[in-house]
VOKESE-317185 format. One line per 4 residues: number of its first residue (from 1); their letters; for each residue x, y, z of C-alpha. Coordinates in nm, 4 decimals. Layout:
<atoms>
NUM = A = X/Y/Z  ...
</atoms>
This chain:
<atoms>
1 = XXXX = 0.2697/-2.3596/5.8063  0.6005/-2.2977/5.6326  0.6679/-2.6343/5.6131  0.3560/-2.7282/5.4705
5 = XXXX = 0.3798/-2.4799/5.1827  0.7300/-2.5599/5.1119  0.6480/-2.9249/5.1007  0.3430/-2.8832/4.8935
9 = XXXX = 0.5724/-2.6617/4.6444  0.8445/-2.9227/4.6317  0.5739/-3.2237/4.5741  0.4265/-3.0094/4.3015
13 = XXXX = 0.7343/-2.9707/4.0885  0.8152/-3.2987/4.1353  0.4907/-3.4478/3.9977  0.4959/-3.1704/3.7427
17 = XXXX = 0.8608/-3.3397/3.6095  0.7251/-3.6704/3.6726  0.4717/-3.5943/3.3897  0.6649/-3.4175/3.1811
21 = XXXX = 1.0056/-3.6119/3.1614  0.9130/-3.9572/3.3477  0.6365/-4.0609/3.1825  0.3706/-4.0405/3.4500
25 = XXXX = 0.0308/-4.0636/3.2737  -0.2008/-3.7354/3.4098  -0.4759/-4.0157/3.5380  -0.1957/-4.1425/3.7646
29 = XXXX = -0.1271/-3.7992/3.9209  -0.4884/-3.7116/3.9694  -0.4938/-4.0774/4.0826  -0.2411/-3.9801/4.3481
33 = XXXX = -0.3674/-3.6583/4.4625  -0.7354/-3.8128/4.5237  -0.5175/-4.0345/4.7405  -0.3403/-3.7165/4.9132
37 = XXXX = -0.6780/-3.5935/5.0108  -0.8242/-3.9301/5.1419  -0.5124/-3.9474/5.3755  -0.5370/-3.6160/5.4551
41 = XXXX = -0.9221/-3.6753/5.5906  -0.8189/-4.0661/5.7803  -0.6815/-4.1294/6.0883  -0.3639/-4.1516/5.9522
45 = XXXX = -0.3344/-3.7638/5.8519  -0.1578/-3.7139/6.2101  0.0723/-3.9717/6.2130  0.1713/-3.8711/5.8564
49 = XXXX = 0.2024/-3.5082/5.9958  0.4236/-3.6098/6.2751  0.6531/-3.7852/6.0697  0.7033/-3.5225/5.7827
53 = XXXX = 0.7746/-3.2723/6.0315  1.0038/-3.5062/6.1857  1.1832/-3.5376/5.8616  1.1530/-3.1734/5.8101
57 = XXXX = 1.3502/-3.0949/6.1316  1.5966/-3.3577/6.0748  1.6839/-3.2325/5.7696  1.6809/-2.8804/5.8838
61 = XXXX = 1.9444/-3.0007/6.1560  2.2124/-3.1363/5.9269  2.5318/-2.9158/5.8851  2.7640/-2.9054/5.6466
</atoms>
């Protein structure tokens, strides 16, 4: 669940300075959020949840 909020945080901000700074048009964010839900709802949501938390723990075992 931790994950899930922190990732949901992070993608937030970063769509929020993707509007703001990069250009992205509103439309295309809604545009891409419909899109999050869709996935979210497919067959697909568990393979996408596998690999996030993959990326999530492989990222969480780097040392520096």
């Amino acid at each position: 669940m931790g994950l899930t909020i922190s990732a949901s945080l992070l993608l937030l901000i970063i769509v929020f300075l993707l509007v703001r700074k990069a250009g992205l048009k509103v439309l295309h964010a809604i545009v891409c959020v419909l899109l999050g839900f869709y996935l979210a709802s497919s067959n697909m949501a568990p393979t996408i949840d596998n690999f996030s938390n993959s990326i999530g723990e492989m990222i969480n075992s780097l040392s520096f």
